[in-house]
C-alpha positions in Angstrom: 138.6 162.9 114.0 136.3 161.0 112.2 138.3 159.9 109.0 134.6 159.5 106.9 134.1 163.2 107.1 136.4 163.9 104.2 135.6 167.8 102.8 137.2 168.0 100.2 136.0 166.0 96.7 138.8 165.3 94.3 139.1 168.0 92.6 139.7 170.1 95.6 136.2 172.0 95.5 134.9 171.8 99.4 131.9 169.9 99.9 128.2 171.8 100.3 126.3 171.4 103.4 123.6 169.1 103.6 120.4 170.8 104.2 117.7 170.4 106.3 114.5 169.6 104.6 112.0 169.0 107.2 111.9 169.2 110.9 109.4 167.5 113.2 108.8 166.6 116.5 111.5 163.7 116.7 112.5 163.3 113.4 114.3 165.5 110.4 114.9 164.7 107.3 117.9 165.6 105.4 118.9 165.7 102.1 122.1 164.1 100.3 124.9 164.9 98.9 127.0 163.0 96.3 130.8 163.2 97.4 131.6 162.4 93.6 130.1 166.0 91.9 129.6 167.8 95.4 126.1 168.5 94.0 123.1 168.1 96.5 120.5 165.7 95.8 117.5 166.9 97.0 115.4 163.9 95.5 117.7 161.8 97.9 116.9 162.1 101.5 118.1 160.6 105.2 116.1 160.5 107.8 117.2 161.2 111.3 116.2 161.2 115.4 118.8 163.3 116.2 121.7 164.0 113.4 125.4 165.1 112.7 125.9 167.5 109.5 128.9 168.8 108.0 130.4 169.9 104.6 129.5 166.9 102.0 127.6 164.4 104.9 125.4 163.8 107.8 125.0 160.7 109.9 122.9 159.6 113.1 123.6 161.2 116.6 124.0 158.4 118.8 124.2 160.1 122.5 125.4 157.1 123.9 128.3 157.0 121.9 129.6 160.2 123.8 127.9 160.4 127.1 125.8 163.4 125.7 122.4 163.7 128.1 120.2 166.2 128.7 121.4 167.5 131.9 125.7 166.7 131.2 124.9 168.8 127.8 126.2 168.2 124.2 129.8 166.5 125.0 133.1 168.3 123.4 133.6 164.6 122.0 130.4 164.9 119.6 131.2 168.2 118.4 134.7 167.4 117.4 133.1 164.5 115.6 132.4 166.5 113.3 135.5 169.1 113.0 137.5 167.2 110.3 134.6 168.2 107.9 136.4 171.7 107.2 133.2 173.6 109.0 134.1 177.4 110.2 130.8 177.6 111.7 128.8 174.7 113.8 125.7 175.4 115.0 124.5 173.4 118.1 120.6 172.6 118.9 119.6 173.0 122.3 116.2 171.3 121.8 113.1 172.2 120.7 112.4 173.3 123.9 116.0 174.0 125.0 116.4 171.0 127.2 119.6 169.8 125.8 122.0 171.8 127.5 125.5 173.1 126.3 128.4 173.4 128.7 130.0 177.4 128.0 133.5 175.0 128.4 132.3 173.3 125.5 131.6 176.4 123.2 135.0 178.1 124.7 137.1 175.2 123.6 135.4 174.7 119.8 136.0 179.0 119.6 139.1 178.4 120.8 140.2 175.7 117.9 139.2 178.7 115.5 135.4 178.1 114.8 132.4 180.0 115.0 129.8 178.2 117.6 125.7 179.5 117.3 123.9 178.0 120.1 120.3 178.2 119.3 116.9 175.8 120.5 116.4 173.4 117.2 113.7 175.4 115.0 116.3 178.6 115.0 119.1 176.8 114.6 118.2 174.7 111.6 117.1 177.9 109.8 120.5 179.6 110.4 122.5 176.8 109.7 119.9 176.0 105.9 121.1 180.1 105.6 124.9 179.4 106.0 124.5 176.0 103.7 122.6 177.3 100.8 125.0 180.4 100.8 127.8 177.8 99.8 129.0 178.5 103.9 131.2 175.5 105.4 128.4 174.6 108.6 128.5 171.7 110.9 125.7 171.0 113.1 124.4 168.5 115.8 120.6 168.7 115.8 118.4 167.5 118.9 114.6 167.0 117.3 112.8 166.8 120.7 113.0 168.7 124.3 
């Protein structure tokens, strides 16, 4: 677990999702969101190749890190990357043109541990996982912003 993907702020009030603000063809910009008064700064904004969001943060998806390749699929080591962030739900991009593939052993074990997986290609699954953020949902996802 990835001990900088703390939830929770002080005052024991879970994090918001980051949302997505814009997606393009290899790039998405996110906004931020201040750990201090959990309040989402939209004026504030990261952009991304590829990205990791979860309650209260967001942060570069570096495949290399993890093996993950188009062919191999999204690794069971990036997702969990991202399960200290108190997420029920994490939403998985397959691509914009659903390239990136996702190993069934890799959903089974993340259901398994208790949360919801949506598999979707990257257009669908940013607008379901901006749905479960603005609705105050605890999302996680790992967004691919090309094939």
């Amino acid at each position: 677990m990835n001990p900088s993907l703390s939830a929770v702020r002080g005052n024991a009030f879970p994090l918001p999702s980051p949302r997505i603000l814009q997606l393009k063809w290899g790039s998405l910009i996110v906004e931020k969101v201040d750990k201090e008064t959990g309040c989402r700064k939209t004026s504030e904004t990261i952009k991304y190749k590829d990205a990791k969001l979860w309650p209260g943060g967001s942060q570069s998806w570096d495949w290399k890190k993890h093996g993950t390749s188009h062919r191999r699929g999204i690794t069971l080591e990036d997702v969990i990357d991202v399960y200290g962030s108190g997420a029920q739900t994490i939403v998985l991009s397959m691509g914009k043109m659903s390239w990136l593939h996702v190993p069934h052993f890799v959903i089974n074990e993340v259901e398994n541990d208790g949360h919801t997986v949506i598999v979707k290609p990257t257009q669908v699954a940013m607008e379901i996982y901006n749905k479960l953020a603005e609705c105050g949902h605890p999302v996680a996802g790992l967004f691919h912003t090309t094939c």
